[in-house]
C-alpha positions in Angstrom: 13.5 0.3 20.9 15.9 -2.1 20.2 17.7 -3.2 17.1 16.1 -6.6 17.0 12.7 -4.9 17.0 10.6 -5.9 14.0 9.3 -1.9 14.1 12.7 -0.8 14.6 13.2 1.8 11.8 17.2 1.6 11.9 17.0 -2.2 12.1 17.4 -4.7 9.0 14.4 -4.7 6.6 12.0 -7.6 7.0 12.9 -8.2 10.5 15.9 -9.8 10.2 18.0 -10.5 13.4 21.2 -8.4 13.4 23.9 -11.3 13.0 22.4 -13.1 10.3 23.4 -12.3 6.1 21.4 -10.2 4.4 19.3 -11.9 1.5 17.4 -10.6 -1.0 13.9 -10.4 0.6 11.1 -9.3 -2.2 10.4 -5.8 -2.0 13.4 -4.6 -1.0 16.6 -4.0 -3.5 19.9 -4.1 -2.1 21.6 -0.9 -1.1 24.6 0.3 0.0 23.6 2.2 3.3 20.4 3.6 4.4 19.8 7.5 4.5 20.0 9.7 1.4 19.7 8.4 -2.3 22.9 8.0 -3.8 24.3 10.7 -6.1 24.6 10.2 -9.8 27.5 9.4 -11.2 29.9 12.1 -12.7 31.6 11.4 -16.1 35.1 12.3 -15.4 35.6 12.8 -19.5 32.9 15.4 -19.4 35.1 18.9 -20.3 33.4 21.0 -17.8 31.3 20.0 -15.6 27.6 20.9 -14.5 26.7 24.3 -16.1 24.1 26.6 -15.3 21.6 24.8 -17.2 22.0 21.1 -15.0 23.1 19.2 -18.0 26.7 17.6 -18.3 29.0 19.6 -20.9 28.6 23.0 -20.2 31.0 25.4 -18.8 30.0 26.6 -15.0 32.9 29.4 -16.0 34.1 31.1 -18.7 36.7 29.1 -20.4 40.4 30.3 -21.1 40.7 30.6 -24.7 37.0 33.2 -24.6 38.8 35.1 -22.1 41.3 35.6 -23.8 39.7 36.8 -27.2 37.4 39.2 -24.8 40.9 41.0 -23.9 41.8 41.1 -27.2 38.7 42.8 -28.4 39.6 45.7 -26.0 43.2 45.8 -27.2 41.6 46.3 -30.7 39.3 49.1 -29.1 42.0 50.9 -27.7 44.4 50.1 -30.7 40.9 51.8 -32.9 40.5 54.5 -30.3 44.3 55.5 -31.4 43.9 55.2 -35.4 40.5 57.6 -34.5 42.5 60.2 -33.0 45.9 59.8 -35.3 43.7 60.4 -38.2 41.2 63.0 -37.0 44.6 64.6 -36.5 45.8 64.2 -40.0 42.4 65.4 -41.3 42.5 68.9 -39.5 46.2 69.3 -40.7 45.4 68.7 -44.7 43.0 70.9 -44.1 44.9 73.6 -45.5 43.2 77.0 -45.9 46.2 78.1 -48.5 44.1 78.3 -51.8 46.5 80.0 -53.9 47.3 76.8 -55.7 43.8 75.5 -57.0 45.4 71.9 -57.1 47.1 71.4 -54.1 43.6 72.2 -52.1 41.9 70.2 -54.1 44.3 67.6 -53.2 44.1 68.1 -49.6 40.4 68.2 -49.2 40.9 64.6 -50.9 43.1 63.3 -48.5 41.2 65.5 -45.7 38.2 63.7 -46.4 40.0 60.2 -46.7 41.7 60.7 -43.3 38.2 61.6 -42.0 36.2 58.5 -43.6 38.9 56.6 -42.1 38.7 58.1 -38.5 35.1 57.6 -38.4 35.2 53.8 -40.0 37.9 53.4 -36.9 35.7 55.0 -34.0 32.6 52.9 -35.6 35.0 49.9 -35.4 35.8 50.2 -31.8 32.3 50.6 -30.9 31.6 47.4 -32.6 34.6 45.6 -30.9 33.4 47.0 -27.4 29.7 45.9 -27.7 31.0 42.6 -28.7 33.2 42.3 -25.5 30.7 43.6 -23.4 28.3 40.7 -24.8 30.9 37.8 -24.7 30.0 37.0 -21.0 26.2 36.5 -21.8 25.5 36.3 -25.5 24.6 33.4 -27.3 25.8 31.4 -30.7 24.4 34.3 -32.5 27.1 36.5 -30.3 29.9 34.0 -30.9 29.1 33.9 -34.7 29.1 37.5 -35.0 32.8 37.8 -32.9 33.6 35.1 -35.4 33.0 36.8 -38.4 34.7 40.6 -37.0 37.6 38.8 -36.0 38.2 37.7 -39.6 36.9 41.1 -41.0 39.7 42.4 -38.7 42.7 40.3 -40.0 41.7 41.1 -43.1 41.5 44.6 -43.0 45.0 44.5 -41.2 46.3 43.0 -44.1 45.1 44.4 -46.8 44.9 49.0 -46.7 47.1 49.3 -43.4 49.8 46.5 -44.4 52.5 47.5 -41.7 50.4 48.9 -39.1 47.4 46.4 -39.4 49.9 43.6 -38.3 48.5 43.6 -34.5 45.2 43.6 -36.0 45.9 40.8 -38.3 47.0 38.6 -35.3 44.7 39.7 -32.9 41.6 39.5 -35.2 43.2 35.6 -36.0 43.1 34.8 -32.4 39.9 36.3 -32.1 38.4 33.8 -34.8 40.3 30.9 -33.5 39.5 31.3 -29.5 35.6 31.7 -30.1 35.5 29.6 -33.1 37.1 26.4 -30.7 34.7 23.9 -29.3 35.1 25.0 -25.6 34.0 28.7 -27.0 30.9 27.0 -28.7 30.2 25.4 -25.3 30.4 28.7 -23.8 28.1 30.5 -25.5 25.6 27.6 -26.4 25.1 26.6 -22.7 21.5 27.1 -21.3 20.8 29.8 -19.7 18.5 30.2 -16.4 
């Protein structure tokens, strides 16, 4: 076949002679080029990208800021892991068996069982920071809530009993907040999943 062949399928449409302009016949739009459909435009103000889900707007990775709080929910695991031990410790030290002085037991099975409550509320607390680490790579806006509201728990409870030690946990559990709370965090964890 030839290129001036009416049947021609790499020829001009309508059977127009190679040589001669190319006018809008009926039926047939203008194009570019022949061959695949042209792609759809990408918004180069869109933060991300495509995501998982095919819409614009949502992360294809996870973004800096998330990262970052997911380390910092393991440095407050290990930080907790620490307090556990430091305490459980403490508690098995008070735990004098000297009972010659009524008082002075008394008194340290108080602070026995106050350095235990407090070991145990720190292993339960780095339990809860690990299972929230663990779900910050696939969780949802109920996860992201959730790692919202223990990172302000956290600065709050390095402020207020453990004044000079809790300052890591104050700024950590700030960061926390602040990194999941920021709107490429929300993108993260409310981007379709499938």
């Amino acid at each position: 076949m030839s290129y001036g062949e009416p049947n021609n399928p790499y020829g001009p449409p309508g059977g127009q002679q190679p040589g001669k302009p190319q006018e809008n016949l009926p039926g047939y739009p203008q194009q570019p080029g022949y061959g695949y459909p042209q792609a759809p435009p990408v918004d180069p103000n869109a933060p991300y990208g495509y995501g998982y889900g095919g819409g614009p707007g949502y992360p294809v990775e996870m973004p800096g800021g998330v990262k970052t709080a997911r380390v910092l929910l393991w440095v407050i695991v290990g930080l907790c892991l620490i307090g556990t031990v430091i305490y459980s410790l403490g508690a098995v030290a008070s735990n004098g068996d000297d009972f010659s002085n009524f008082e002075s037991s008394l008194s340290d099975s108080q602070n026995a069982g106050i350095a235990w409550g407090i070991a145990v509320f720190s292993l339960l607390w780095a339990i809860g920071a690990a299972v929230l680490a663990l779900q910050v790579r696939s969780g949802g806006n109920g996860v992201r809530v959730t790692t919202l509201v223990f990172g302000i728990v956290t600065a709050v409870l390095g402020l207020f009993p453990f004044v000079i030690v809790g300052i890591p946990h104050l700024v950590m559990g700030v960061l926390v907040a602040v990194f999941v709370g920021k709107s490429d965090g929300s993108a993260w964890f409310n981007r379709p999943r499938g």
